[in-house]
C-alpha positions as CSV (number, residue, x, y, z in Angstrom):
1,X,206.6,304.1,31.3
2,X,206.1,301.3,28.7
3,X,207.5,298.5,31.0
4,X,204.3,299.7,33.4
5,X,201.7,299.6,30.9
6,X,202.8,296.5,29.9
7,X,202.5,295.4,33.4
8,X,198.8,296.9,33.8
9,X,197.9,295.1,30.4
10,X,199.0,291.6,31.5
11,X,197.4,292.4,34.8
12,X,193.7,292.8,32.8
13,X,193.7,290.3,30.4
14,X,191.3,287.7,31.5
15,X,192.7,284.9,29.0
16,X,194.1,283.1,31.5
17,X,191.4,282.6,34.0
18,X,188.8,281.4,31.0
19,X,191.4,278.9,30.4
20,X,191.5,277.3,34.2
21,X,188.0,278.0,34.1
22,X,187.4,275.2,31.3
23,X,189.9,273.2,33.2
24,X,188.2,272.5,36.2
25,X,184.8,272.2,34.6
26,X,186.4,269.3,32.5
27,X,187.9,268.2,35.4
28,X,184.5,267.9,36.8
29,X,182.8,266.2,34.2
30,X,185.1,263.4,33.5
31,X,185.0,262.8,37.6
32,X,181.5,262.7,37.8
33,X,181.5,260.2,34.4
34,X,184.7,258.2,36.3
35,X,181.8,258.0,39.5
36,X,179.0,257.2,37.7
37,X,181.1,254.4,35.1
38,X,182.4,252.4,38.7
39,X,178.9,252.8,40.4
40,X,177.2,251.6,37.3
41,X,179.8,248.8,36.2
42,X,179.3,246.2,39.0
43,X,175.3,246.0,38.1
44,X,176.1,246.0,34.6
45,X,178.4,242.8,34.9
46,X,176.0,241.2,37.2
47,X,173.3,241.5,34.4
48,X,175.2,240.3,31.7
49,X,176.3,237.1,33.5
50,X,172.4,236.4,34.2
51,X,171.9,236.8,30.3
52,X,174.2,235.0,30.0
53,X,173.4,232.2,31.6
54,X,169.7,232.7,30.5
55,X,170.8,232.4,26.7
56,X,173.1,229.5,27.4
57,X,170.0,227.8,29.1
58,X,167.5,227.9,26.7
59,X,169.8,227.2,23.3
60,X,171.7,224.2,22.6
61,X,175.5,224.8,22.5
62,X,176.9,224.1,18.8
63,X,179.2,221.2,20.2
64,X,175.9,219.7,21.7
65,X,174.2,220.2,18.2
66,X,176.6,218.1,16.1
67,X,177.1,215.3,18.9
68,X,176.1,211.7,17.5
């Protein structure tokens, strides 16, 4: 008898499934940060080579500054 209610107790506890539950919703949010992070990153490098270039533009390089 105690091997069955030991059975019937492992059977109901619900641990377990709270566990996987967390799992996949993690799982979820770092794909859906993964997505966004490679859909963003191209723009974000395109914009920061036009400041770039902006900033470069309009100041005088230090090696230009000190020229005689």
């Amino acid at each position: 008898m105690k091997l069955i209610n030991i059975a019937k107790k492992f059977r109901a506890d619900e641990d377990g499934a709270v566990t996987v539950d967390w799992v996949v919703l993690t799982a979820a949010i770092v794909g859906l940060g993964i997505a966004v992070l490679t859909s963003v990153s191209g723009g974000t490098t395109s914009l920061a080579d036009k400041i770039s270039d902006e900033l470069g533009s309009r100041f005088p390089t230090s090696s230009a500054r000190w020229k005689s």
